[in-house]
C-alpha positions in Angstrom: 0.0 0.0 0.0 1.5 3.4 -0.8 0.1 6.4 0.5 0.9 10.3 -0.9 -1.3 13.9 -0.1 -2.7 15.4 -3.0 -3.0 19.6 -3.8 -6.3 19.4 -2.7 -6.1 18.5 0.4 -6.8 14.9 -0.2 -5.1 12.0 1.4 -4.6 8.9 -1.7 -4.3 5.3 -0.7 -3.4 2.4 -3.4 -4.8 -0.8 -1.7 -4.7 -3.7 -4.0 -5.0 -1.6 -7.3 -8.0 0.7 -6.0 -7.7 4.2 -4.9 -9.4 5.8 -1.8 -9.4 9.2 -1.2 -9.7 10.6 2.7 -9.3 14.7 4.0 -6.1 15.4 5.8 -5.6 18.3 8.0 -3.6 21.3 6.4 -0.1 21.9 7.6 0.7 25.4 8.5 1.6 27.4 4.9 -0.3 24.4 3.1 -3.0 26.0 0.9 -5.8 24.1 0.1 -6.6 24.1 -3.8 -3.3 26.4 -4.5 -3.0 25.7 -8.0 -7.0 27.9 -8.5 -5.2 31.3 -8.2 -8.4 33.0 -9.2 -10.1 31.4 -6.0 -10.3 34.1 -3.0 -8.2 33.3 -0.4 -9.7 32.5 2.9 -6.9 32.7 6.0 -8.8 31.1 8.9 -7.2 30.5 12.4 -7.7 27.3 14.8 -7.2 28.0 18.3 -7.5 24.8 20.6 -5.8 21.8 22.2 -3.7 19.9 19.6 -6.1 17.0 19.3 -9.1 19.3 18.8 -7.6 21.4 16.3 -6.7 18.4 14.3 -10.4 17.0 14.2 -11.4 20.6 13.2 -8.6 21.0 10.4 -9.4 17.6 8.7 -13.5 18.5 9.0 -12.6 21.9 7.6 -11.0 20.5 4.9 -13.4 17.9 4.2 -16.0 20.8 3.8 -15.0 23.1 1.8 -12.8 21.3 -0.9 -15.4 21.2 -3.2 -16.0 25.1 -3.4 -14.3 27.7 -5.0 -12.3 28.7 -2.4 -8.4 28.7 -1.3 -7.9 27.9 2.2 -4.9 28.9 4.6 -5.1 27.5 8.5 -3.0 29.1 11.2 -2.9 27.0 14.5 -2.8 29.1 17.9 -1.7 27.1 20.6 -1.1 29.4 23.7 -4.2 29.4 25.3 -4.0 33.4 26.7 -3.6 34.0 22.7 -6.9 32.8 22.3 -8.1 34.1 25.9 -7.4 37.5 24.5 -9.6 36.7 21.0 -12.5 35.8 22.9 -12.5 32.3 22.6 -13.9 30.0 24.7 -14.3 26.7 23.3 -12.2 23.8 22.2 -11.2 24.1 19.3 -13.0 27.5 17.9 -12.2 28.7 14.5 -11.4 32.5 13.7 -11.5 34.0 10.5 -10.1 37.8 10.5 -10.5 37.8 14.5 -14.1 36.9 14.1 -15.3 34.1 15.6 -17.2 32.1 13.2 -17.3 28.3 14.6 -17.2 27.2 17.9 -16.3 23.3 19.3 -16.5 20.5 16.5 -18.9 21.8 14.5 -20.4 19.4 11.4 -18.6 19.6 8.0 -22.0 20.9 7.1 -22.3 23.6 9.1 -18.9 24.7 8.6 -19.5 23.9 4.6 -22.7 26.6 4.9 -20.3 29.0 6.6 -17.9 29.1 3.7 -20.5 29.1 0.8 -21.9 32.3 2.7 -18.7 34.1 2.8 -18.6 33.4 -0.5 -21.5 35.1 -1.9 
């Protein structure tokens, strides 16, 4: 079985000559659908426990892949960071210092979210 991350966001395994495809979360400076310059640019931030902003990150992904959007995540890890940004759930997600999903919110909601923004 081999195993490589796509451009999109998308994990590839080869198991026995078939191809699944599952969401990874984004590194930091990893930009979901990169090669769509035209696509806006969304820079989002995760603020959370390492665990929690992992689950977030991969949901994220799984999302908004499909729309035309470029995504950049930033991961905030010292807590009085995101004391001082108002948050006050695990994981929350910020875009622009705006609080705009709170705790493990479903890859539907968050995928709603994004296809606001982008109208």
């Amino acid at each position: 079985m081999s195993t490589g991350i796509t451009g999109n966001g998308l994990m590839t395994d080869k198991k026995g000559g078939m191809q699944t495809q599952s969401c990874h979360p984004l590194r930091e400076g990893e930009i979901l659908n990169q090669v769509h310059e035209k696509y806006p640019l969304f820079e989002v931030t995760i603020h959370g426990s390492k665990q929690e902003r992992i689950k977030l990150s991969k949901r994220l992904v799984c999302a908004v892949k499909h729309l035309p959007l470029r995504l950049n995540i930033c991961y905030e890890k010292d807590t009085q960071k995101s004391i001082d940004k108002g948050v006050q759930k695990d994981p929350s997600l910020l875009l622009k210092d705006e609080i705009i999903a709170e705790g493990l919110v479903s890859a539907e909601s968050l995928s709603e979210t994004f296809e606001k923004l982008l109208v």
